[in-house]
C-alpha positions in Angstrom: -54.6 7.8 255.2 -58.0 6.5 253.5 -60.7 6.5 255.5 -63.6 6.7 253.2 -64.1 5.7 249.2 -66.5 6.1 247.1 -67.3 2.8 245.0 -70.6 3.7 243.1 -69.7 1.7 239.0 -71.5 -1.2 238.1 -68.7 -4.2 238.8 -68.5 -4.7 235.0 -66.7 -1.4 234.5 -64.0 -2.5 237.5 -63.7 -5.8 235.7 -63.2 -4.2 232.0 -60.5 -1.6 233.1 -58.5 -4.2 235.0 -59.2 -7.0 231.7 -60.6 -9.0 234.8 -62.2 -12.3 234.3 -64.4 -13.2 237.8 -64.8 -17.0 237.1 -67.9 -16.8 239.4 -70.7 -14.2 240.5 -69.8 -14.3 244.1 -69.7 -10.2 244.4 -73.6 -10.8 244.5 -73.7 -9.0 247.9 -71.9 -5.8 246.0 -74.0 -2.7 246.7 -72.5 0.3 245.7 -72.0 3.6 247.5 -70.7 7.0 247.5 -70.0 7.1 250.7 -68.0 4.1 252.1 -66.6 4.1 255.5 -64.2 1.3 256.8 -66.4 -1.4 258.6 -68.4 -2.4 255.5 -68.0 -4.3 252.8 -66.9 -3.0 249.4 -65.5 -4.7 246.1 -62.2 -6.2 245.9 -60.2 -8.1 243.5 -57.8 -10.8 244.0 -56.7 -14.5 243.2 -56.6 -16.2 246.6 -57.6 -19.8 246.9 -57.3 -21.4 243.7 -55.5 -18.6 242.1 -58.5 -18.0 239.5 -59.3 -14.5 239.2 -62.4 -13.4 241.6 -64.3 -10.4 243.0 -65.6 -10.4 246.0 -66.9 -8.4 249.1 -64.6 -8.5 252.0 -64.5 -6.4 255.2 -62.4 -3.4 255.2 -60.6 -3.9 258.8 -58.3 -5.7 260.2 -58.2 -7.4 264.0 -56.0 -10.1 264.6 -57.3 -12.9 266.8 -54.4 -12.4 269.5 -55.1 -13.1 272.9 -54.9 -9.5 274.9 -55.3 -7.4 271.5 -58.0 -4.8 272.4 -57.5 -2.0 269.6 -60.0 -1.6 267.1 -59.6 -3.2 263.4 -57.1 -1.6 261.4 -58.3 -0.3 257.9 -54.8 0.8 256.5 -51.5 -0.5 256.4 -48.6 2.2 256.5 -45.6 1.2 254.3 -43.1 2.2 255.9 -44.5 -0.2 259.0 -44.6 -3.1 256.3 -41.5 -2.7 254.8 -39.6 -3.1 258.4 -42.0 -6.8 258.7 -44.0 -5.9 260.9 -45.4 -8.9 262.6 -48.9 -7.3 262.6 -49.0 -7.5 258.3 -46.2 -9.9 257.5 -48.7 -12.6 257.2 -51.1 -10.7 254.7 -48.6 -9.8 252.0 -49.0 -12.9 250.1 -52.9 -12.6 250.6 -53.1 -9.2 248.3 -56.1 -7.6 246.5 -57.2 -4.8 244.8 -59.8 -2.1 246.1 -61.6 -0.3 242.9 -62.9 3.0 243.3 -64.1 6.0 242.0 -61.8 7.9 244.1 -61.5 8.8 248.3 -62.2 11.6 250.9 -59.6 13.1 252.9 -60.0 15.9 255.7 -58.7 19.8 256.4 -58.8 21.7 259.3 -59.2 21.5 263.0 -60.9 19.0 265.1 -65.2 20.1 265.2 -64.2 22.4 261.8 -63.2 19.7 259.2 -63.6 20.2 255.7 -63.8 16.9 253.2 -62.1 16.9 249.6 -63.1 14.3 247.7 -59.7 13.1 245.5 -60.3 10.8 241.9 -58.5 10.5 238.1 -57.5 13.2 236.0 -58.2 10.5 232.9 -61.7 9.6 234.7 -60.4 5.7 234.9 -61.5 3.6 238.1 -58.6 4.1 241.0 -57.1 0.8 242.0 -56.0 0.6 245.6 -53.3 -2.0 246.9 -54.6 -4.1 250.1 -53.5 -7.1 252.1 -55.9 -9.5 254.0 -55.9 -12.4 256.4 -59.3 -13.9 254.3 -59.1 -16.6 252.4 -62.3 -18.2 250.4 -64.1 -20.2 252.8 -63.8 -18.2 255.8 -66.2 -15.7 257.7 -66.3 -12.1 256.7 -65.2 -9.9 260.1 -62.6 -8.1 261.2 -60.2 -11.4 262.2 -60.0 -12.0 258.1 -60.3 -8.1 256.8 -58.2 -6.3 254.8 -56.2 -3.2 254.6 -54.9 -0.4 252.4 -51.4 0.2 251.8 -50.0 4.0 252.4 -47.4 6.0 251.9 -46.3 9.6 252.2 -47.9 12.0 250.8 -46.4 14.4 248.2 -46.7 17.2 245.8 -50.0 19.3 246.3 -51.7 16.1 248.1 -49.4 16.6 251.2 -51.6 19.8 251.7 -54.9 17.7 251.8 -53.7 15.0 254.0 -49.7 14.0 254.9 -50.5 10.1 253.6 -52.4 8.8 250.7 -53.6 5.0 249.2 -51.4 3.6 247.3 -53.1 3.8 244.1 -51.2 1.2 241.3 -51.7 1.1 237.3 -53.6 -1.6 235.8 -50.5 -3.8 234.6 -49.2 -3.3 238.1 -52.5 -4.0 239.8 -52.0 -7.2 237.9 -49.2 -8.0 238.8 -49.8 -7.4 242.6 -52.7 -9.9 242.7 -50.5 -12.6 240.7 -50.0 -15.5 243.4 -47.0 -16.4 242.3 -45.2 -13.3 242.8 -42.9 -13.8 245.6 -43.5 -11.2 248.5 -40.2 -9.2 248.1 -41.2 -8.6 244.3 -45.1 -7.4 245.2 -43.8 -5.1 247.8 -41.0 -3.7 245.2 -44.5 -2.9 243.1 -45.7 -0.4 245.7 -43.3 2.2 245.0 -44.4 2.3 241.6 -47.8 3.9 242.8 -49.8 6.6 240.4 -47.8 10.0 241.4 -49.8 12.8 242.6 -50.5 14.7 239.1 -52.3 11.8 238.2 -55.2 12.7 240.5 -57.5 16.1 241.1 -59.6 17.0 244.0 -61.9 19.2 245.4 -64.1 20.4 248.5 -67.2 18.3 248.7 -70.5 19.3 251.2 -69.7 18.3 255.0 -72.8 16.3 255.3 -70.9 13.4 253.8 -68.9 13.1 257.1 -71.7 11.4 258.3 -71.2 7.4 256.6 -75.3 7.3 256.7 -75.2 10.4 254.0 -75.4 8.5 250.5 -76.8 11.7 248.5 -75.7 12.0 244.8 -74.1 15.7 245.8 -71.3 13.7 248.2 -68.7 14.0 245.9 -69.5 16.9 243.9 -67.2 20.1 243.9 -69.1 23.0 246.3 -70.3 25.6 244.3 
């Protein structure tokens, strides 16, 4: 699961780890945080529309406009749910982008008792999340035309944090994903090649970030 990411460089060091040219400033409304719940809108990457490589802010949720659906906006996609074709995300896997981040929370222990961890790079390099959305450039920003993050199992120590994860792809990968022309069949072969656990380190962080409104410097730091 990922339920929370923290999002706090300035868009230039996305674009520079990724080689990504935006061909236009439209991330204008970008406003980062440490402390980013689903319902907002963060940074993405992707090449919809024209196929020209752009950054912009979309809304992290999903809610499709079926007559009768009453559950609330989704804000990640398991795999295992879009591999079987899912009516629900078979029309957003040829609308894929990337979520950069500085890393994610997860939770521990029992409901009224949680404990957050905050999870990011070994190397220090931005964390580049696989998504699917039903937006396309022109269109409203709400939960009808949101997007989603892909997750898998968990495994390795991770599993011990939380049972699922992001799927979290390299940069050539990440590439690849948001390449347009990539039949879907390919870009969904591309999610098993996600980062493997040792790639990533984490740590308890203070419980006042469970509250989204918290935005203190200390969210993601290691307790003492």
């Amino acid at each position: 699961m990922c339920g929370r990411v923290k999002q706090t460089n300035d868009p230039a060091q996305y674009f520079d780890y990724t080689r990504w040219n935006p061909l236009e400033h439209s991330w204008g409304g970008y406003q980062g945080s440490p402390n980013i719940p689903p319902g907002t809108r963060p940074l993405v990457l992707h090449r919809l529309g024209d196929g020209a490589e752009q950054a912009d802010t979309l809304f992290w949720g999903y809610k499709p406009s079926w007559p009768g659906y009453t559950r609330g906006p989704a804000s990640n996609a398991r795999l295992d749910t879009v591999l079987k074709g899912s009516r629900f995300w078979k029309p957003l896997l040829s609308r894929r982008i990337i979520l950069p981040v500085d890393g994610w929370y997860e939770w521990t222990g029992d409901k009224g008792d949680k404990q957050p961890w905050f999870i990011t790079s070994k190397d220090g390099h931005p964390i580049l999340m696989a998504g699917i959305t039903a937006w396309q450039p022109g269109q409203e920003m709400l939960a009808e035309n949101g997007f989603a993050i892909v997750t898998d199992d968990a495994a390795g120590g991770m599993v011990d944090i939380h049972d699922r994860r992001p799927i979290c792809l390299g940069v050539e990968d990440a590439i690849t994903w948001l390449d347009p022309e990539l039949p879907v069949d390919q870009a969904v072969q591309l999610l098993s090649t996600a980062r493997p656990e040792s790639a990533f380190q984490w740590w308890e962080v203070t419980r006042k970030m469970g509250n989204s409104r918290y935005q203190m410097a200390d969210t993601s730091e290691p307790l003492l």
